[in-house]
C-alpha positions as CSV (number, residue, x, y, z in Angstrom):
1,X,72.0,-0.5,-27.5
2,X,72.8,1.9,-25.3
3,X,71.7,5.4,-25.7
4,X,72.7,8.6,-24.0
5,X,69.7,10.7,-22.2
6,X,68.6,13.6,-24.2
7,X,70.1,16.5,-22.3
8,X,66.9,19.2,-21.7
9,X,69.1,21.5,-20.5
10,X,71.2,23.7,-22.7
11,X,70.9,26.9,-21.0
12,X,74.3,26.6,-21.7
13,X,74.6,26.8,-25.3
14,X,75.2,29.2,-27.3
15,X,73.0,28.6,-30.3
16,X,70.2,28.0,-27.6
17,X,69.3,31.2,-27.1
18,X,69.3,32.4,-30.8
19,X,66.7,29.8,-31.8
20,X,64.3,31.1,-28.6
21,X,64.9,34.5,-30.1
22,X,64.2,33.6,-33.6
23,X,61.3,31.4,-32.5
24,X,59.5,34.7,-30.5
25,X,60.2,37.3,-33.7
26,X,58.5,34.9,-36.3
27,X,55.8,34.0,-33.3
28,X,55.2,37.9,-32.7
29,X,55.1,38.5,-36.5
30,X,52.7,36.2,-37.1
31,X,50.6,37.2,-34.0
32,X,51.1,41.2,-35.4
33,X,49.7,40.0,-39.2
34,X,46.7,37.8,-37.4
35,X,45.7,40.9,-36.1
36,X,46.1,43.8,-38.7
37,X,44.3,41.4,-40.9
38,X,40.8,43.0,-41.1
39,X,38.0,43.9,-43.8
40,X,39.1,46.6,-46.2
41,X,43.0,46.1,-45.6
42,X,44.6,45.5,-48.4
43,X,47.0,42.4,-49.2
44,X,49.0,40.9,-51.7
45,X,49.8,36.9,-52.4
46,X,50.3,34.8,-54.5
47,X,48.2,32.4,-56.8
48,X,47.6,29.4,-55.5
49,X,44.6,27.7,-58.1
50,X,41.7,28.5,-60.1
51,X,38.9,26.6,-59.8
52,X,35.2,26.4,-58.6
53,X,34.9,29.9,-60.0
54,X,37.2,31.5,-57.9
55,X,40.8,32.2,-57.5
56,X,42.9,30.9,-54.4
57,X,45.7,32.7,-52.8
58,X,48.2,32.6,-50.4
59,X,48.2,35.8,-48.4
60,X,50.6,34.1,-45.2
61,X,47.7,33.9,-43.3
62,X,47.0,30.6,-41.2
63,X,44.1,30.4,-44.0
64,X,44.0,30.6,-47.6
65,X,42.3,33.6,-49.2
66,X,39.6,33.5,-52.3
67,X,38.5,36.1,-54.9
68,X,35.3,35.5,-57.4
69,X,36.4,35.0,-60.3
70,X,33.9,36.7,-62.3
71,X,35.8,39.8,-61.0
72,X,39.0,39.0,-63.0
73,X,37.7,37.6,-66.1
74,X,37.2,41.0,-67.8
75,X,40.6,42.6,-66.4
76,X,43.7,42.1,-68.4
77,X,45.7,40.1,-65.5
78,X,42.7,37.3,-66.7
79,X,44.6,36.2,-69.5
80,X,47.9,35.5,-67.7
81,X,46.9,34.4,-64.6
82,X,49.2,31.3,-63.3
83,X,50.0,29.9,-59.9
84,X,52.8,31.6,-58.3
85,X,52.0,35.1,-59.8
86,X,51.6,38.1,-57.4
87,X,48.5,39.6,-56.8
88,X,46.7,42.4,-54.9
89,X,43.6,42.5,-53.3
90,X,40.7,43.9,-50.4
91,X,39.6,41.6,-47.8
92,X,35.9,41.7,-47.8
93,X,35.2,39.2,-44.7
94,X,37.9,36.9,-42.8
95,X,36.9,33.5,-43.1
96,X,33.8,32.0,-44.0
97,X,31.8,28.6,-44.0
98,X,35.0,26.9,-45.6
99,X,37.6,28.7,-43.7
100,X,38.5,31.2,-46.6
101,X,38.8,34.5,-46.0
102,X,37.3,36.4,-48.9
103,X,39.3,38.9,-51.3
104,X,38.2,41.3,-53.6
105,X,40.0,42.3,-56.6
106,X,37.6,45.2,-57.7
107,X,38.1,47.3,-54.8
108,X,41.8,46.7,-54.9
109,X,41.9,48.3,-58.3
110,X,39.1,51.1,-56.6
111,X,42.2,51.8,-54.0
112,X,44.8,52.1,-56.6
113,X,42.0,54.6,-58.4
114,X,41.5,56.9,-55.4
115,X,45.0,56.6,-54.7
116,X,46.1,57.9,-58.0
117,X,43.1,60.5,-58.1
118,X,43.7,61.7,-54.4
119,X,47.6,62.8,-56.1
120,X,45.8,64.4,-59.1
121,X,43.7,66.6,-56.4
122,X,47.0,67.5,-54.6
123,X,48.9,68.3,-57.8
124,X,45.9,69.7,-59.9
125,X,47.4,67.4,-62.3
126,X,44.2,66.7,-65.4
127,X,42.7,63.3,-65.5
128,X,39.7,61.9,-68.0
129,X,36.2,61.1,-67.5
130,X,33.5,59.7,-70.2
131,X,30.0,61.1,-69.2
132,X,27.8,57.9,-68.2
133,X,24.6,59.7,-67.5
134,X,22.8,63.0,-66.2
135,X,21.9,63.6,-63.2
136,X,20.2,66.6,-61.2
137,X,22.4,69.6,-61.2
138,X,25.2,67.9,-63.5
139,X,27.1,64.9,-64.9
140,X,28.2,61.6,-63.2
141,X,31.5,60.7,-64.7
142,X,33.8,57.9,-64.7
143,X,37.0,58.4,-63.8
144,X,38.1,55.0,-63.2
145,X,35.1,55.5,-59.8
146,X,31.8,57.4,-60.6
147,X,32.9,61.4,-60.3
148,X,29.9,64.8,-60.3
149,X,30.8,67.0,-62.9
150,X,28.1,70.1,-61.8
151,X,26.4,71.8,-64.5
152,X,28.2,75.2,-63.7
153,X,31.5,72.9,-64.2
154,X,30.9,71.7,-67.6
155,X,31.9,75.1,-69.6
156,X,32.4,78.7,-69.4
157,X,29.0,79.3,-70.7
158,X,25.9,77.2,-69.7
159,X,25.3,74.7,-71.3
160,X,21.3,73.7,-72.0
161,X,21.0,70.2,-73.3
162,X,23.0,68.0,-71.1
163,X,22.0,64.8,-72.7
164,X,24.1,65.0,-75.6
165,X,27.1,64.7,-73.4
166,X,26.8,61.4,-72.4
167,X,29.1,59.1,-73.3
168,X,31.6,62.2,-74.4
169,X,35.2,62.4,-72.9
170,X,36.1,65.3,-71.3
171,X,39.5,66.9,-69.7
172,X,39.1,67.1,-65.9
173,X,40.5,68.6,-62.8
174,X,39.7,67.4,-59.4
175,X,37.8,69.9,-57.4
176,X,37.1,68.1,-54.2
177,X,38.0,64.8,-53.1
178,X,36.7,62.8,-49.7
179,X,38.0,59.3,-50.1
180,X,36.4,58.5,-46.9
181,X,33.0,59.6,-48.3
182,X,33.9,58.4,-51.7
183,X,32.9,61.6,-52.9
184,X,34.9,63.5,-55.7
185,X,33.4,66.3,-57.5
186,X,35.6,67.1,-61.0
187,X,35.5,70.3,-63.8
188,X,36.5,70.9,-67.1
189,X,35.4,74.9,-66.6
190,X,38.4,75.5,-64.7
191,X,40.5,73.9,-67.1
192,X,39.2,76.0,-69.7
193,X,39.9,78.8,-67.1
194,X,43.6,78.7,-66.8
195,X,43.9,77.9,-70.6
196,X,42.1,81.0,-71.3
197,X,43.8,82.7,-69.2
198,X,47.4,81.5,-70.0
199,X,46.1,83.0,-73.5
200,X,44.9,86.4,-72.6
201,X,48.7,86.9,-71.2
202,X,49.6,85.9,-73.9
203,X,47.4,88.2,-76.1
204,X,48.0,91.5,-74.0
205,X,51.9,90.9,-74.5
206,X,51.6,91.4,-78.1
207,X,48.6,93.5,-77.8
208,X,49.4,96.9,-79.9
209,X,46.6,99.4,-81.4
210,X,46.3,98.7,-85.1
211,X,47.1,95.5,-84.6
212,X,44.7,93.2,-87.0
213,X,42.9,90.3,-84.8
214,X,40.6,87.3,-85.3
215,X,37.4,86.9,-83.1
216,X,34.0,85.2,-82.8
217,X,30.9,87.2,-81.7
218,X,30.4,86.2,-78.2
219,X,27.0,88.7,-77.2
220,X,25.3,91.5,-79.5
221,X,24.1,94.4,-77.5
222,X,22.4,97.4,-78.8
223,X,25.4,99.8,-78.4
224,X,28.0,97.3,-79.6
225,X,29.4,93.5,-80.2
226,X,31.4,91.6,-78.0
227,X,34.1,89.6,-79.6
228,X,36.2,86.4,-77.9
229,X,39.7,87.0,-78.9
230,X,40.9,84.1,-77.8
231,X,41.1,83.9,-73.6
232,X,40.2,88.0,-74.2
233,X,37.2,89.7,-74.8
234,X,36.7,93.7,-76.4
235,X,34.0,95.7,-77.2
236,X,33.2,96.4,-80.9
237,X,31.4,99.8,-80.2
238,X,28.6,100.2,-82.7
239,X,29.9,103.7,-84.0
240,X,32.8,101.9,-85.3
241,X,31.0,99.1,-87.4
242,X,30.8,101.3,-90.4
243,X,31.6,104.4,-91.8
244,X,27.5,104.5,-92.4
245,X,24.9,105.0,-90.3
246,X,23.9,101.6,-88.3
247,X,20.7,101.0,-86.7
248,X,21.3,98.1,-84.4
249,X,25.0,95.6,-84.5
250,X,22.3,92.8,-85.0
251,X,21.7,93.7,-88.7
252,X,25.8,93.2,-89.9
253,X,26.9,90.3,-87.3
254,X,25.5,87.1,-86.0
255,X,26.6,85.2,-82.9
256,X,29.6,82.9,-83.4
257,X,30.5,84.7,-86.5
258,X,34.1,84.6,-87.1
259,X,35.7,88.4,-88.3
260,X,38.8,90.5,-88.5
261,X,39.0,93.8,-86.4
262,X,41.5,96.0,-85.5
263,X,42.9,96.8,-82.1
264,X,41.9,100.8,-81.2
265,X,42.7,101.0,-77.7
266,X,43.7,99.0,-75.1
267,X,43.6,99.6,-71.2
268,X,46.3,97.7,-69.3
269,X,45.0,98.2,-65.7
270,X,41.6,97.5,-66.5
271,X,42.4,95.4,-69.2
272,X,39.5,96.8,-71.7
273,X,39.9,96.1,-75.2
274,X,38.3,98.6,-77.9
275,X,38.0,97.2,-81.4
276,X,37.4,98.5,-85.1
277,X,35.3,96.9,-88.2
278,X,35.2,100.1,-90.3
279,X,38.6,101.0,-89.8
280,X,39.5,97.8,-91.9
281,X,38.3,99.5,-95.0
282,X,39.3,103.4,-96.2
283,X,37.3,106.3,-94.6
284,X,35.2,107.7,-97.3
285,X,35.5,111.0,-96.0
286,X,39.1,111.4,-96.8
287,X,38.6,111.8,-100.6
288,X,34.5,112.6,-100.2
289,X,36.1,116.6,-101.7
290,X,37.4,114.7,-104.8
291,X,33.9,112.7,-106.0
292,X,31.1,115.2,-104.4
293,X,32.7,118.5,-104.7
294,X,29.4,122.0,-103.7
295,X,27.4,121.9,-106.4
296,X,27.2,118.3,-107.9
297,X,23.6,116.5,-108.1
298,X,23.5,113.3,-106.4
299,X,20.9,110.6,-106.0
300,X,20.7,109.5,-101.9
301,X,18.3,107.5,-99.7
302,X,16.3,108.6,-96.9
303,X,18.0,107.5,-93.6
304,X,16.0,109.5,-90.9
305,X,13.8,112.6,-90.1
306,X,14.8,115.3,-87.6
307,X,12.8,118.4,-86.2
308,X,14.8,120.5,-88.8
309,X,15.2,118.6,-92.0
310,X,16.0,115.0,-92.8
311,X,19.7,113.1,-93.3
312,X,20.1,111.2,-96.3
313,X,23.3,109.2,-97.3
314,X,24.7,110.4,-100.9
315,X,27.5,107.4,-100.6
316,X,28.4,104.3,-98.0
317,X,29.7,106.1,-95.0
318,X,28.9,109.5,-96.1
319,X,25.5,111.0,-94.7
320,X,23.9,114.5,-94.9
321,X,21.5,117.1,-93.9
322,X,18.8,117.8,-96.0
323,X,17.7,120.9,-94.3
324,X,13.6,122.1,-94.4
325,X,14.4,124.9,-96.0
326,X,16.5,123.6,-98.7
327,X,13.5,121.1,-99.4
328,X,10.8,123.8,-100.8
329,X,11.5,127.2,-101.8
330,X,8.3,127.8,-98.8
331,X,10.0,128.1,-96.0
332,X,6.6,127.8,-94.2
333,X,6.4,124.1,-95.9
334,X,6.3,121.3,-93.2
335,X,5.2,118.5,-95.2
336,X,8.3,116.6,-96.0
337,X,7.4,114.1,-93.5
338,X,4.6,113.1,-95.6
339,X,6.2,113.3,-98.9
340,X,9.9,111.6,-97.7
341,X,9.9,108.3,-95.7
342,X,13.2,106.3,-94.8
343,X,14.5,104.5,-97.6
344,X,13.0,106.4,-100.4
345,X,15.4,107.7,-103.3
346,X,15.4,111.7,-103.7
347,X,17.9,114.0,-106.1
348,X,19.9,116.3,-104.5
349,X,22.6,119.0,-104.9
350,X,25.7,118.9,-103.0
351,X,25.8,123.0,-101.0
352,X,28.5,122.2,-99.0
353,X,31.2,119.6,-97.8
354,X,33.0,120.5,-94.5
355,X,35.7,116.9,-94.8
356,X,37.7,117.8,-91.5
357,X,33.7,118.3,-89.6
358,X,32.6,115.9,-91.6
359,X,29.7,117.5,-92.6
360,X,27.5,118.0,-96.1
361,X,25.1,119.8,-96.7
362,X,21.7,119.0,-99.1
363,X,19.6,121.1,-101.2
364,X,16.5,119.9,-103.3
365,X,15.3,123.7,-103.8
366,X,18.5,124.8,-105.8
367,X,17.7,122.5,-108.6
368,X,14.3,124.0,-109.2
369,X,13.1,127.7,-110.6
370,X,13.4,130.6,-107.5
371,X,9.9,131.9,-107.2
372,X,11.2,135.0,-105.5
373,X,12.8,135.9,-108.5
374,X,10.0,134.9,-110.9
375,X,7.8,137.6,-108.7
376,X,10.4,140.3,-108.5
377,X,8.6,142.5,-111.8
378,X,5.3,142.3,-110.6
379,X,6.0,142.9,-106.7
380,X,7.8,146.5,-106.0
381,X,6.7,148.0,-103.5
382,X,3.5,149.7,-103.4
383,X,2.1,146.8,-105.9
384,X,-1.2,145.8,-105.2
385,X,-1.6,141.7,-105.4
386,X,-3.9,139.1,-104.9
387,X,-2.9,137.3,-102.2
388,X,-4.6,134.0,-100.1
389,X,-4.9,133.7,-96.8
390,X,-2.7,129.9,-95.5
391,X,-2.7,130.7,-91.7
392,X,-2.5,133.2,-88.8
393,X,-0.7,132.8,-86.1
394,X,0.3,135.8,-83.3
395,X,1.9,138.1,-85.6
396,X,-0.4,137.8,-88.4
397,X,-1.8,136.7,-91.7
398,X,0.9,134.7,-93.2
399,X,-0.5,134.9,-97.5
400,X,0.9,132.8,-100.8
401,X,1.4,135.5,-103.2
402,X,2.8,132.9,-105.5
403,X,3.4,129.2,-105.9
404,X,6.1,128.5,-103.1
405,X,6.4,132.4,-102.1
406,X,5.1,133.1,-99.0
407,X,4.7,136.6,-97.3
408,X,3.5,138.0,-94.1
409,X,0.6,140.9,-92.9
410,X,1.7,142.0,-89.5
411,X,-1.6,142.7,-87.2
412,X,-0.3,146.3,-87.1
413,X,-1.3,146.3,-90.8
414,X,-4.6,144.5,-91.1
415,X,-7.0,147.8,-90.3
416,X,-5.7,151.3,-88.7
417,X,-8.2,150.4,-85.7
418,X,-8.2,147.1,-83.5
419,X,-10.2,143.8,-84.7
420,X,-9.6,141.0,-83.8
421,X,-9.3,137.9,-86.2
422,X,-11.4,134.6,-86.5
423,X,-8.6,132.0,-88.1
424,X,-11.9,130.0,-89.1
425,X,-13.6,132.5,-91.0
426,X,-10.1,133.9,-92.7
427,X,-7.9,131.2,-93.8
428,X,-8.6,130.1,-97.5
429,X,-10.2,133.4,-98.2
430,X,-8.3,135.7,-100.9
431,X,-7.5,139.5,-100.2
432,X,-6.0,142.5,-102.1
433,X,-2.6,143.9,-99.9
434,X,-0.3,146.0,-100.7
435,X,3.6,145.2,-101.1
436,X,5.4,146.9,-98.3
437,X,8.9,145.0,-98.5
438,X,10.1,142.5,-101.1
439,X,13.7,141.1,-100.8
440,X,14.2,138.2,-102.8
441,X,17.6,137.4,-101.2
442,X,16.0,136.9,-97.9
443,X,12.8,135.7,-99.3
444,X,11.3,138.7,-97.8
445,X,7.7,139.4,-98.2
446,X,5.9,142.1,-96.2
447,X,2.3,143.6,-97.4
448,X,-0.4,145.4,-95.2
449,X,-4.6,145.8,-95.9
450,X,-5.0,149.0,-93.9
451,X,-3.0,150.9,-96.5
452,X,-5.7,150.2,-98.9
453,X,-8.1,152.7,-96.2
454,X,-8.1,156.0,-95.9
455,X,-6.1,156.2,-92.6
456,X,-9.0,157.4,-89.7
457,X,-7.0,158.5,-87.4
458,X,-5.5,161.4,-89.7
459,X,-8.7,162.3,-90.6
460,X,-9.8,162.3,-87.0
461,X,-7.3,164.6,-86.2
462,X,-8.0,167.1,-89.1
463,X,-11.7,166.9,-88.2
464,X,-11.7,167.7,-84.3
465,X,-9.8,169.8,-81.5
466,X,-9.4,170.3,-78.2
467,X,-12.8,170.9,-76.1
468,X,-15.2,169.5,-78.7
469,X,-18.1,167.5,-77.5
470,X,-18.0,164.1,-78.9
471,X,-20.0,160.8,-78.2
472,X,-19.5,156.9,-77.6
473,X,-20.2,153.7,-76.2
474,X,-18.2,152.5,-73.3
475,X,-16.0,149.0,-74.6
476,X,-14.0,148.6,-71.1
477,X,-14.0,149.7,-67.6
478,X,-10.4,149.3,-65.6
479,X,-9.4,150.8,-62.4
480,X,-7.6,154.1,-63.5
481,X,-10.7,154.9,-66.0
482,X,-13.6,154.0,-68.9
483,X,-12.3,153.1,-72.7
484,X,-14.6,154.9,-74.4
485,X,-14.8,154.2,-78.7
486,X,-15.9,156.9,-80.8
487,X,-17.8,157.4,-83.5
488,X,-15.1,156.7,-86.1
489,X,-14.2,153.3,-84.2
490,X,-11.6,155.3,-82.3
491,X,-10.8,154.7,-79.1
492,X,-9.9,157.1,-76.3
493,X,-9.3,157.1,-72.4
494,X,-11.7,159.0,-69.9
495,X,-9.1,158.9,-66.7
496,X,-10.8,158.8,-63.6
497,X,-9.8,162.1,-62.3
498,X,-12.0,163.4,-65.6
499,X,-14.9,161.7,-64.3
500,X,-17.6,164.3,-63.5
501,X,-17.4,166.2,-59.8
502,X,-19.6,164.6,-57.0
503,X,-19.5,161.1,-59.0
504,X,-18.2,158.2,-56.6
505,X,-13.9,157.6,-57.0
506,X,-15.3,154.4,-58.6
507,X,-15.2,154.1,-62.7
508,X,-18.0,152.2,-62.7
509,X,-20.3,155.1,-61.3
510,X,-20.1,156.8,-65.1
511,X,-21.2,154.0,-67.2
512,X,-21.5,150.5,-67.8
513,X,-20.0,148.9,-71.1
514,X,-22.2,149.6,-73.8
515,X,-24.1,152.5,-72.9
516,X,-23.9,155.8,-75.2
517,X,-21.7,158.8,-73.3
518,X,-20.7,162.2,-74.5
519,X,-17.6,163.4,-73.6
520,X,-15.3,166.1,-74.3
521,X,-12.0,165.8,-76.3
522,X,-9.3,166.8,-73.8
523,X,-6.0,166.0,-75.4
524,X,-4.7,164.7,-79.4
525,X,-1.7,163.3,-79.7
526,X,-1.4,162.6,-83.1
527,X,2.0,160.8,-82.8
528,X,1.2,158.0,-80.0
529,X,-2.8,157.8,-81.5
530,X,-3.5,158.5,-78.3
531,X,-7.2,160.3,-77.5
532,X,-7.8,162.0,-73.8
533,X,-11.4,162.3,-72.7
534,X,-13.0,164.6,-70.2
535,X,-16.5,163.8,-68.8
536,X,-16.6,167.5,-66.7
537,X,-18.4,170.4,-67.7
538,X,-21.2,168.8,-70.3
539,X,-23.9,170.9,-70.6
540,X,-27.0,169.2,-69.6
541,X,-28.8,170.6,-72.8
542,X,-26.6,168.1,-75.1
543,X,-28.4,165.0,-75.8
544,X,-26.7,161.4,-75.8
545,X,-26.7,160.5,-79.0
546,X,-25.5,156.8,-80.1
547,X,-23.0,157.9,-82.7
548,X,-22.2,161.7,-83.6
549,X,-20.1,162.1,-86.7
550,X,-18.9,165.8,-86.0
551,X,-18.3,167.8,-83.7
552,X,-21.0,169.5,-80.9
553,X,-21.2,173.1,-80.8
């Protein structure tokens, strides 16, 4: 048979050059996908067999990929795994021993995971995590891949025991993401964040004074209690706790206690919220005129001292001054600190209620007897009484003349001549004075000793003259003169230019304190009390004597 030569050449033809073209496309594709084919690309075939623990698929490669099986068994896909089906996966190595080029299923899934976390970082969109175990300054989380959650991340607060988080789910937001690095670091403070702060707008729209609120005690301070409204904080200032007197916030709230308060004042720029706890209740003071009008007798408790009295509260919320000298009818009587201590129960009269000052006055003294009048018959003036001596002081003796009734001796009044007083030797010890003043109403009591004496310095001045010769013992030497005190316990001035002619200008060249002088009476002045002394033209006949009881003729 004959045949006809196979014609080579069909340059001619015009499906000739389509197949060439064809033929270099697929052969270029093919050459392209040989050489993008390198670990950690990711693939997709489909399944060819399972067996010998592993799976076997085509990937249009010129050989047949493999993934371990033991990474599929515990994935869903596991269950309906078939030949033909499609499926994605890493390429860990390209060919080994057998000519397969291994395939990893796990880190196909790990792509997809970074994939869709990388878009939650871009989009801040929230994503979950379960707590797996605690590490140093946090959490490792897993999001899918092993995430930090940082300890400052966890809440808005700190949080101290870390341990019994793991294994807890948590709402998270992607903080930073590397996929390169495989480093993601996640919160669930900065959701808590926006949602809190999504609520304080929401809060300050609404936010009116007198408005009623909700809140738990965040932090108890000694001048107040901060409250968590709810994304907003405010201050619960501790003068508005109660209408009563509160020591520290600490004794009415605890933390994470849950009360109502009322909205005070709020400042928009700064955002400051001031909040009430008494003003929940009705002020006491508004009807206080009503229950405890002046004059009522009350039972209240010891709250405090003060310098000048002590403040007891009669009712809750309503506090007064119990004043020193409403406590004894002694107004010298400082021993209510010893007799009152905080919390003790006294009786009291109401004096006065000032509602608008908010102020009320207390009086234990009005309930008993007045001493002052009880005295009043037996005390006129000019009276004598018995009198003992409770302390001196600069102006005085101050004497009980009675139980409670205290008066006063003025120094001016204890002798008509100079002495001074040894407390020591005086308090305790009991005198006769005479009543001077006595006004009840002012609890006035004014008595003098001297006036018991004959008064020396009249009878000086009836006794002596001008230019008599008296003598005396020097007490006191001063620049301008010599004190000189006379025989009657007088004393009088020698002024230096009386010193005797020829002496030195100095005083000291007439005597020395305590020796005996005579001198002559220069000038009385009965009015001041005053005495002049002369020490010129003494006759030289006159003995010195020590004391000289009249006058030298």
């Amino acid at each position: 048979m004959h045949r006809e030569p196979i014609p080579w050449d069909r340059s001619d033809s015009s499906s000739d050059g389509f197949e060439t073209e064809d033929f270099q496309s697929l052969l270029d594709s093919f050459e392209q996908a040989q050489a993008e084919l390198r670990p950690g690309n990711l693939v997709s075939g489909s399944v060819l067999s399972v067996k010998d623990n592993f799976v076997y698929v085509n990937i249009d490669y010129k050989s047949e990929g493999k993934i371990p099986l033991e990474q599929i068994q515990h994935e869903p896909i596991f269950d309906t795994i078939a030949p033909g089906q499609l499926i994605e996966a890493v390429v860990e190595s390209t060919e080994d021993a057998d000519g397969y080029i291994l395939l990893s299923y796990e880190k196909a899934g790990q792509n997809k995971i970074y994939e869709d976390l990388e878009k939650c970082y871009l989009n801040r969109r929230t994503i979950r995590g379960r707590v797996v175990e605690v590490v140093k300054g946090g959490l490792m989380v897993d999001v899918g891949v092993r995430a930090f959650l940082p300890g400052s991340q966890i809440d808005l607060h700190p949080v101290r025991d870390l341990y019994r988080l793991v294994n807890q789910e948590f709402e998270l937001v992607v903080l930073q993401f590397n996929r390169l690095r495989r480093n993601i670091v996640v919160s669930h403070r900065a959701l808590l964040e926006d949602r809190q702060q999504r609520l304080r707008q929401e809060i300050l729209a609404k936010l009116s004074p007198g408005q009623i609120l909700e809140g738990t005690v965040k932090n108890i301070t000694e001048y107040g209690v901060f409250l968590n409204l709810g994304g907003l904080d405010g201050l619960l200032h501790k003068t508005d706790i109660s209408w009563g007197r509160v020591h520290h916030p600490a004794d009415h709230f605890q933390l994470g206690q849950r009360i109502r308060v009322m909205v005070l004042h709020h400042d928009p720029e700064s955002n400051k919220v001031s909040l009430g706890y008494k003003q929940l209740e009705p002020d006491p003071w508004k009807t206080a005129a009503e229950r405890i009008p002046p004059g009522t007798v009350v039972t209240g408790r010891v709250q405090s001292y003060a310098p000048y009295g002590l403040f007891v509260e009669v009712e809750h919320g309503i506090e007064g001054l119990l004043h020193r000298s409403e406590i004894s009818w002694n107004p010298f009587d400082c021993s209510y600190r010893e007799r009152y201590r905080p919390g003790d129960w006294v009786r009291l009269q109401i004096l006065s209620l000032d509602v608008q000052a908010r102020r009320l006055s207390l009086s234990i003294k009005r309930m008993l007897p007045n001493p002052w009048e009880q005295l009043q018959p037996q005390c006129q003036p000019g009276d004598c009484l018995e009198v003992r001596v409770c302390a001196v002081d600069g102006y005085g003796l101050l004497v009980e003349a009675a139980p409670d009734v205290v008066g006063r001796i003025h120094r001016s009044d204890l002798s008509w001549i100079h002495q001074p007083l040894d407390p020591a030797r005086v308090v305790g010890t009991r005198l006769q004075a005479v009543v001077l003043e006595f006004n009840p109403a002012a609890q006035k009591l004014i008595l003098g000793l001297k006036q018991l004496e004959e008064n020396v310095w009249e009878k000086f001045f009836d006794r002596h003259q001008p230019g008599d010769l008296v003598h005396g013992v020097v007490t006191r030497i001063v620049d301008f003169g010599a004190f000189i005190r006379l025989n009657e316990g007088l004393e009088g001035l020698c002024h230096i230019s009386e010193f005797p002619e020829g002496c030195p200008p100095e005083a000291t060249a007439l005597a020395r304190v305590g020796q005996p002088v005579c001198v002559r009476l220069l000038k009385l002045n009965p009015a001041d009390r005053r005495i002049s002394l002369s020490a010129r033209q003494i006759p030289s006949d006159v003995p010195v004597m020590p004391i000289l009881t009249s006058p030298v003729s």
